[in-house]
N, C-alpha and C positions, 0 to 999 in steps of 0.2 A: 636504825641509827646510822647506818653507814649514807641511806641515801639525805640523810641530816649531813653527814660529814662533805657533802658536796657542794653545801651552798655557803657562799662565803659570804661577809660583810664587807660591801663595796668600799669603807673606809679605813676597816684591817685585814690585813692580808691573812684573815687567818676562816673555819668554818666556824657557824653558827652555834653547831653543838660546843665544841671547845672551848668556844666563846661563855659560854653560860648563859648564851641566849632562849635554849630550848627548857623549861619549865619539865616538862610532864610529858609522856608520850604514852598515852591509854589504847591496848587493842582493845578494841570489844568485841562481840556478839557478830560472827559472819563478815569478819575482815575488816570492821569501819575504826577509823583509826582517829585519836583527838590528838591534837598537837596543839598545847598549851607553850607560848614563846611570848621573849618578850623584844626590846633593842634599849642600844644605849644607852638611848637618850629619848624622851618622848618628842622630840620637834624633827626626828631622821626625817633626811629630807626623802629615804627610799623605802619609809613603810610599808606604802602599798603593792611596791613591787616585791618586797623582799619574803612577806608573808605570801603573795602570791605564788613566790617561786617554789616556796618549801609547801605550801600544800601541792604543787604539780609535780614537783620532785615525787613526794609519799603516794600520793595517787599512780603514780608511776611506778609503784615495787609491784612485782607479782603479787596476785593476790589480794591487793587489797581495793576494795570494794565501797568505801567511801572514805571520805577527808573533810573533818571539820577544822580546820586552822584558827586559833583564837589567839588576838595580842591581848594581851594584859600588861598592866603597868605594876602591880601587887604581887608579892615584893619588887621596888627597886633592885633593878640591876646596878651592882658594884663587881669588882672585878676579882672581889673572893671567888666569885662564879665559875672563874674561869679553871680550865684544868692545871694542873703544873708545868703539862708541855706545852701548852701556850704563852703560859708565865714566863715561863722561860725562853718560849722563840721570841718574846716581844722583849726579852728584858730587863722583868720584872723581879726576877729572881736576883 
């Protein structure tokens, strides 16, 4: 989680996990790690980076031994997702 908390959304200043972007984070069997996330909006113009970065991020914790990274669109992201102290740095609260 924390190396989640390091990658931010190029169009809010805020990290991905916070964000309610990150879906699911499954260890399994001998370190390999799934990372189910989603973005915004389905048209982000920075998809392919931004899924890239957070599997090179996880790949990068000690330990861990493989990274599957999957975007999904199911459920829609809304901004119930988000935590309270995000809600609150942006605002929302």
């Amino acid at each position: 989680m924390q190396a989640l908390r390091t990658v931010y959304d190029p169009e809010i200043p805020l990290n991905i996990y916070d964000l309610g972007l990150v879906y699911e984070v499954d260890v399994g069997d001998a370190s390999a790690v799934h990372v189910r996330m989603t973005l915004t909006a389905p048209g982000c113009p920075v998809a392919g980076s931004l899924v890239q970065e957070v599997h090179d991020r996880v790949r990068s914790v000690p330990g861990v031994t493989r990274v599957k990274t999957e975007l999904v669109w199911d459920p829609p992201w809304t901004r119930e997702r988000m935590s309270m102290e995000a809600q609150l740095e942006l605002g929302l609260l």
